[in-house]
Steps between C-alpha positions, in 0.01 A plus 500: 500500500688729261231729311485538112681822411517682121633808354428761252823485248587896534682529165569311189781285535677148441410210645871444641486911627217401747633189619772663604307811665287254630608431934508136480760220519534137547189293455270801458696599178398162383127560562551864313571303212225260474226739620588775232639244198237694274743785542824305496738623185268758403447879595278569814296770361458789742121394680550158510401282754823332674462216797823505731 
């Protein structure tokens, strides 16, 4: 069973910036988007909570 993982947002930055820092692909970049669509099209403050 795969375990829940989050992350600490290091710095303040677009939405579209950390999806692409961010080391998924495929399906999983699919599941970034629907876990963090409170962040979607906004700016990820630095602190905030991010699910991979």
């Amino acid at each position: 069973m795969s375990e829940a993982r989050s992350f600490i947002n290091p710095r303040t930055q677009s939405y579209q910036s950390l999806r692409a820092s961010t080391p998924v692909s495929g399906h999983a970049r699919g599941k970034f988007d629907v876990l963090n669509a409170h962040i979607t099209n906004s700016v990820v403050m630095a602190g905030e909570l991010v699910a991979p």
